[in-house]
ROBA-102034 format. One record per residue (C-alpha): x negated, y, z negated; residue number from 0; residue in three letters. Coordinates in Angstrom, 1 decimal. Layout:
// ROBA-102034
> X,Y,Z,i,aa
> X,Y,Z,NUM,ALA
...
// end
This chain:
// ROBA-102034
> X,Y,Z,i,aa
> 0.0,0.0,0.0,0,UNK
> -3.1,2.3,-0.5,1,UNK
> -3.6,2.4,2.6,2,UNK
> -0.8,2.8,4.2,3,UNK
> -0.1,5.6,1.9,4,UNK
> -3.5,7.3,3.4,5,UNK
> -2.1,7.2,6.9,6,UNK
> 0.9,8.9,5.4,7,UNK
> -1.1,12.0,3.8,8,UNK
> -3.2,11.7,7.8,9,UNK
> 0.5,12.3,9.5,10,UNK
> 1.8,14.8,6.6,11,UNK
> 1.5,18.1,9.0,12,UNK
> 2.5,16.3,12.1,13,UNK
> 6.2,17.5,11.7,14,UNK
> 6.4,20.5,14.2,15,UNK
> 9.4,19.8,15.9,16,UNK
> 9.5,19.8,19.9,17,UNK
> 12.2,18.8,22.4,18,UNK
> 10.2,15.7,24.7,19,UNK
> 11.6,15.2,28.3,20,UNK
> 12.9,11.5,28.7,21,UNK
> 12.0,9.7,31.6,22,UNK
> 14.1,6.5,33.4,23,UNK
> 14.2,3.4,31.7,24,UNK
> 12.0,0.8,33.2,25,UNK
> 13.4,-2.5,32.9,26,UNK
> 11.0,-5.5,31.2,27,UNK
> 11.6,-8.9,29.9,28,UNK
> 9.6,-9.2,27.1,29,UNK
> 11.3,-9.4,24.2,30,UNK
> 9.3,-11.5,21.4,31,UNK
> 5.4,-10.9,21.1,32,UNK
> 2.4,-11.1,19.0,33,UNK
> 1.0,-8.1,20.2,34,UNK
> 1.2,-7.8,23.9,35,UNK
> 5.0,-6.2,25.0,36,UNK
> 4.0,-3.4,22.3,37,UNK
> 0.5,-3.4,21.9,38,UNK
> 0.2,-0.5,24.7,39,UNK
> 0.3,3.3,24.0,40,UNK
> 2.7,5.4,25.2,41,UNK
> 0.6,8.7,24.7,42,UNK
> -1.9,10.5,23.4,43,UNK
> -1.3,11.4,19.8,44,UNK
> 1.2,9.9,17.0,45,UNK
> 3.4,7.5,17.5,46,UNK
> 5.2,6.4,14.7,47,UNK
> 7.1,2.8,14.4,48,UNK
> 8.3,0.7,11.5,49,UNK
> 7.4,-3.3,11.0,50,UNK
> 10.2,-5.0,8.6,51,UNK
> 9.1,-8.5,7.5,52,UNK
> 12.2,-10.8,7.6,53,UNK
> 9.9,-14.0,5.8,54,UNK
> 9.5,-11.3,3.3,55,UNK
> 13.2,-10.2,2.9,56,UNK
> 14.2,-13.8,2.7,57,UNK
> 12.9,-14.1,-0.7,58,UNK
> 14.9,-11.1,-2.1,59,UNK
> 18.3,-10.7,-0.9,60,UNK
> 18.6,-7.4,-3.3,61,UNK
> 15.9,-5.7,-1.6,62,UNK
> 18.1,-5.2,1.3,63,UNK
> 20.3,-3.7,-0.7,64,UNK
> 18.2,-1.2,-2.8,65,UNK
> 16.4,0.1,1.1,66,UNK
> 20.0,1.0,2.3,67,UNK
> 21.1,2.9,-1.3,68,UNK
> 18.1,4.3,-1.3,69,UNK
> 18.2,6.1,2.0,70,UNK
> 21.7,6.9,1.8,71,UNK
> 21.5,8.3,-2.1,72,UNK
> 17.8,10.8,-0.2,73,UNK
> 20.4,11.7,2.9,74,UNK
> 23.6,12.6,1.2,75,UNK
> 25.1,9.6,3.6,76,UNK
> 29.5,9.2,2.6,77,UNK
> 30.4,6.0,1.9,78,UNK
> 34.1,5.1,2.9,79,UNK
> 34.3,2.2,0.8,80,UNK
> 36.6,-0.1,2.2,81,UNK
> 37.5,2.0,5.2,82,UNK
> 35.3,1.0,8.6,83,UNK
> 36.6,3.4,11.0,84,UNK
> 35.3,5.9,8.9,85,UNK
> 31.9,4.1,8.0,86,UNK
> 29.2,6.3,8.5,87,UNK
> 25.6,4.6,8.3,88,UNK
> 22.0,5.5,8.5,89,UNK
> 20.3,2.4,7.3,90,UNK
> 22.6,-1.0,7.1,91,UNK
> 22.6,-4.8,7.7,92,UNK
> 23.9,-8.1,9.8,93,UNK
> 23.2,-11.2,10.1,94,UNK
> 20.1,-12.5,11.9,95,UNK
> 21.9,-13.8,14.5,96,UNK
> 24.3,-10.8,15.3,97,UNK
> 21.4,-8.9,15.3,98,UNK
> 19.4,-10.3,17.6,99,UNK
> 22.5,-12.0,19.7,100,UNK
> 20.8,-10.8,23.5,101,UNK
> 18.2,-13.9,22.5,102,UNK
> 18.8,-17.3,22.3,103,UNK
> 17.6,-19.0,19.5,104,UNK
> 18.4,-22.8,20.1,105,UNK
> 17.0,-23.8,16.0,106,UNK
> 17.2,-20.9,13.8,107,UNK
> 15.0,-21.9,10.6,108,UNK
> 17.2,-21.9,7.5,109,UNK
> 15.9,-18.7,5.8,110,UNK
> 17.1,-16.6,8.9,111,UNK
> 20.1,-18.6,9.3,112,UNK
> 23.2,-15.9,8.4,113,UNK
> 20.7,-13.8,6.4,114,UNK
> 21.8,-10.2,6.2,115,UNK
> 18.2,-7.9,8.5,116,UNK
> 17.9,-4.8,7.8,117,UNK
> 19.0,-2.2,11.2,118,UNK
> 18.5,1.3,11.8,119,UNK
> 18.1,3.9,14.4,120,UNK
> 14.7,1.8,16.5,121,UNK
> 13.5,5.8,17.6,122,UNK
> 12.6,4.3,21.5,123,UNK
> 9.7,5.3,22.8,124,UNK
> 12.4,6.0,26.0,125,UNK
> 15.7,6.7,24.2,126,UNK
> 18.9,6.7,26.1,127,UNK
> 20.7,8.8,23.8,128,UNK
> 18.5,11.6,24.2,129,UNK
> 19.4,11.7,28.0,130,UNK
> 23.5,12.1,27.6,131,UNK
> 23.2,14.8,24.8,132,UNK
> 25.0,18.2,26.9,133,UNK
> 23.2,20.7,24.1,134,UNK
> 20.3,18.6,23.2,135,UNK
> 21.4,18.2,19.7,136,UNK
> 19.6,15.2,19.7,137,UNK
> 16.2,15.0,21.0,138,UNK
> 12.3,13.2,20.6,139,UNK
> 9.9,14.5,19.3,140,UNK
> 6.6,15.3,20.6,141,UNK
> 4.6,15.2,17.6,142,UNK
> 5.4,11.6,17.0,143,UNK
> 8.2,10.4,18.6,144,UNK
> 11.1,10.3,16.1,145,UNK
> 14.4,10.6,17.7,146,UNK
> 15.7,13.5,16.1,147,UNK
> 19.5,15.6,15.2,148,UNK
> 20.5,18.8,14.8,149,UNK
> 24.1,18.9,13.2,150,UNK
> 24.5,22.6,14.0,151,UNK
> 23.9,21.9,17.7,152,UNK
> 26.0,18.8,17.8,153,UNK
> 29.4,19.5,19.7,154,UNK
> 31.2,16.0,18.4,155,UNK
> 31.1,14.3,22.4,156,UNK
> 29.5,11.4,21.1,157,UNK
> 27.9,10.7,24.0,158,UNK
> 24.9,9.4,22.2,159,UNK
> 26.8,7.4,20.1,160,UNK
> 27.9,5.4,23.6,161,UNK
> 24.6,5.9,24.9,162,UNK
> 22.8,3.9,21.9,163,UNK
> 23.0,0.1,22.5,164,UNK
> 22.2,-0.6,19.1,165,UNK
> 24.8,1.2,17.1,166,UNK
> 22.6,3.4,15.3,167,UNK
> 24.8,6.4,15.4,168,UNK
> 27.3,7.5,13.5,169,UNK
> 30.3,9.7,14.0,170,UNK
> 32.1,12.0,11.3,171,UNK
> 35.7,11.6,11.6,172,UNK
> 36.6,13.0,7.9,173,UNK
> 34.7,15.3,6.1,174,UNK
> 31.8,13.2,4.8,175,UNK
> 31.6,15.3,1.5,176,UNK
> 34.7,14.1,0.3,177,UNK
> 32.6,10.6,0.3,178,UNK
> 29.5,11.4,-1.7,179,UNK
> 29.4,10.6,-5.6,180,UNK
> 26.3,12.6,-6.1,181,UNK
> 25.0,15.3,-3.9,182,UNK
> 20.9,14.9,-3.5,183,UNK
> 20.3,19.1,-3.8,184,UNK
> 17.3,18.7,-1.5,185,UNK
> 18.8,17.4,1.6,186,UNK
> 21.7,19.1,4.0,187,UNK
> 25.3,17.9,4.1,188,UNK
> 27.2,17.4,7.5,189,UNK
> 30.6,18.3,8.2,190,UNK
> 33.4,16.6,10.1,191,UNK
> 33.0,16.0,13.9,192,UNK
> 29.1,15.8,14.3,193,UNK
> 27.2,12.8,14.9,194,UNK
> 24.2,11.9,12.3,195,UNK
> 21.6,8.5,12.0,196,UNK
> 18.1,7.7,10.6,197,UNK
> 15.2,10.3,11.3,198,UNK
> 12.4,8.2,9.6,199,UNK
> 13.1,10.7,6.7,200,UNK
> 11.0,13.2,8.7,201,UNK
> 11.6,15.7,5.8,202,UNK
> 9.7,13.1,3.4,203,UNK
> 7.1,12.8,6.0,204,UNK
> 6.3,16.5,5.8,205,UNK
> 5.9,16.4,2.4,206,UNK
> 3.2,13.4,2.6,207,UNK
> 5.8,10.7,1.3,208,UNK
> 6.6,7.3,3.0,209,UNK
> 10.2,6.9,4.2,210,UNK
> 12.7,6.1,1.4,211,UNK
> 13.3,2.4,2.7,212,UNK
> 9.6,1.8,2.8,213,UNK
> 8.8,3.6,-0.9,214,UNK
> 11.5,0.8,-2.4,215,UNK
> 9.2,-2.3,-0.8,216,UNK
> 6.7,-2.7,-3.3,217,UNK
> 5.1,-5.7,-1.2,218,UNK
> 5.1,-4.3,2.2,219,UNK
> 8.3,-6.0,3.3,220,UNK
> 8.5,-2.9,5.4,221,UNK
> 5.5,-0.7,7.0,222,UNK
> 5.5,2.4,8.6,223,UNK
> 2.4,4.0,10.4,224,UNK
> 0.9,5.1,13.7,225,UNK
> 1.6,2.8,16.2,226,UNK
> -1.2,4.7,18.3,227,UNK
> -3.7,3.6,15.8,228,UNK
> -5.9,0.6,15.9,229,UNK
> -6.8,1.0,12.6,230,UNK
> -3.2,1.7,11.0,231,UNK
> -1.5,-1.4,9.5,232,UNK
> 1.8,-1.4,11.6,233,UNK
> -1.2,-2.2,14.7,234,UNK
> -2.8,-4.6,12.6,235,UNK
> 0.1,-6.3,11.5,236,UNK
> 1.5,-6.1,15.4,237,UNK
> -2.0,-7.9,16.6,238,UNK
> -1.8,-10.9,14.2,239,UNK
> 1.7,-11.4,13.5,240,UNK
> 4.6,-12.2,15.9,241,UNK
> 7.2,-9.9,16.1,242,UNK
> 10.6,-9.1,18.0,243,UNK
> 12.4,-6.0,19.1,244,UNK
> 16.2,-5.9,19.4,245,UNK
> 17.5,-5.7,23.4,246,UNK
> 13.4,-5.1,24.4,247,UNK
> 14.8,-6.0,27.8,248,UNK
> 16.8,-2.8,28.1,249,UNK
> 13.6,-0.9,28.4,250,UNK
> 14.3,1.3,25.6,251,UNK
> 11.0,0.5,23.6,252,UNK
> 12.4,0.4,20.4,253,UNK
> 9.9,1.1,17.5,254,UNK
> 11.2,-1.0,15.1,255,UNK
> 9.7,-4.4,14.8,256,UNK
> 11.2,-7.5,12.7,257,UNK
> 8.2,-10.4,11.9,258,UNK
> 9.7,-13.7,12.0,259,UNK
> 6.8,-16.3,11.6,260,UNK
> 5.0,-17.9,8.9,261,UNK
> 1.4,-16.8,8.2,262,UNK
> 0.0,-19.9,7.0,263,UNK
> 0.8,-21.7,10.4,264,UNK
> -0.4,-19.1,12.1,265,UNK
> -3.8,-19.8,10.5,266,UNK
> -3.7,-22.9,11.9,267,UNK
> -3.6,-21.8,15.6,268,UNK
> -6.1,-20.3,17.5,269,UNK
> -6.1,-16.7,17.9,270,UNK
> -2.6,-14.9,18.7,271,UNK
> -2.0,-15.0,21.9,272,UNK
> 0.8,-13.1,23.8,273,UNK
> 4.5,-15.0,23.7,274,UNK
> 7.0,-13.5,25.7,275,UNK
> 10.6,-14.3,25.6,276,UNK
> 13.1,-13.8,28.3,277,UNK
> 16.8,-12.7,27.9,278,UNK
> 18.8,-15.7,26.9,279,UNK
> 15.7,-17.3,27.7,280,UNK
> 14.5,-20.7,25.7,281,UNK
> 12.0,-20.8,22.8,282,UNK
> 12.8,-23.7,21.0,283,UNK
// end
């Protein structure tokens, strides 16, 4: 964790914001690799992406649940308890096989098996919601790549929320502060009809802290870094570890990464090697 919180003091002043031009999605195949489908850089600079463990999450169920009160409790996120048209969501969780449903798993090992994984805005390296957006209320940025909002810009189209195919965005129907117990004093509240989702908590990042999800983890079930890095342990962990990105085909680059294999057999192979999975494709 040391370390990783030294890359976070390293990206602490990166937080000037900038509007990035999005280019076409490029389609790709690859979904599932050790290091190869996200081992290349995008650009120069930052770029920031998140590695959750799911062999680590396995072993604490109420982990899961401590990341998502966490980040909603920071953002002042409403919970409409009971009332899912209404649900607003920055950080939240599905089954392993609902999440990942665009792959074909033919034997799902048993700690994966209907376990809730952690899902949250992936902040593509080539974000289709960022294309749609009529006032660019939403936008990536520059400095590092997060996928950013502005709420005063937003005009309630929810074109992004369409645009998104992982269901990362939200939509205010009701006035979300009817829906907070606690107001967090630090942290802007939205009103009804504007769209809000994960930022990477890119108002902790300014002030040299990790993300709220990734402060809970004391055993790096989830890292967060500079992807752009060789030395940063989100790259590490990418080059020995195999990982998968929801809907990779789409071309979206998402920079969220789920590990999903075992460590000690992994020391029993010879070095990682790149392992791509198709689309539907078999991996048994």
């Amino acid at each position: 964790m040391d370390g990783n919180r030294r890359d976070f003091l390293k990206l602490a002043g990166l937080t000037a914001v900038g509007a990035a031009g999005v280019s076409s999605i490029k389609a790709t195949d690859a979904t599932a690799s050790t290091a190869g489908d996200h081992a290349e850089p995008s650009a120069e600079g930052v770029r920031l992406a998140m590695v959750i463990d799911l062999r680590k999450f396995s072993k604490d169920d109420a982990l899961i649940e401590r990341c998502v009160e966490a980040c909603h409790r920071e953002h002042n996120v409403p919970n409409f308890e009971n009332d899912p048209k209404n649900e607003v969501k920055w950080i939240w969780t599905d089954e392993f096989e609902t999440a990942f449903h665009s792959q074909e798993f033919h034997f799902i090992r048993e700690d994966l098996k209907g376990k809730p994984t952690l899902l949250l805005c992936n902040h593509c390296d080539n974000p289709p919601c960022t294309r749609v957006c009529p006032t660019q209320a939403t936008w990536k940025r520059e400095a590092d790549g997060i996928v950013m909002m502005d709420w005063h810009r937003c005009i309630g189209c929810r074109y992004c929320v369409v645009a998104c195919p992982y269901g990362s965005r939200s939509f205010n129907w009701k006035d979300p502060r009817q829906a907070i117990d606690e107001i967090t004093p630090n942290y802007p509240t939205r009103m009804r009809g504007v769209v809000e989702k994960c930022t990477f908590c890119e108002e902790r990042l300014a002030r040299g802290l990790q993300p709220a999800c990734v402060e809970v983890c004391e055993n790096d079930e989830i890292v967060f870094g500079d992807l752009n890095d060789p030395g940063s342990e989100v790259r590490q962990l990418l080059a020995e570890r195999m990982a998968i990105r929801r809907k990779a085909g789409l071309g979206t680059q998402p920079e969220v990464f789920y590990i999903i294999d075992d460590p000690r057999t992994l020391q029993e192979t010879a070095p990682a090697a790149v392992v791509e999975v198709t689309e539907g494709g078999d991996h048994a």
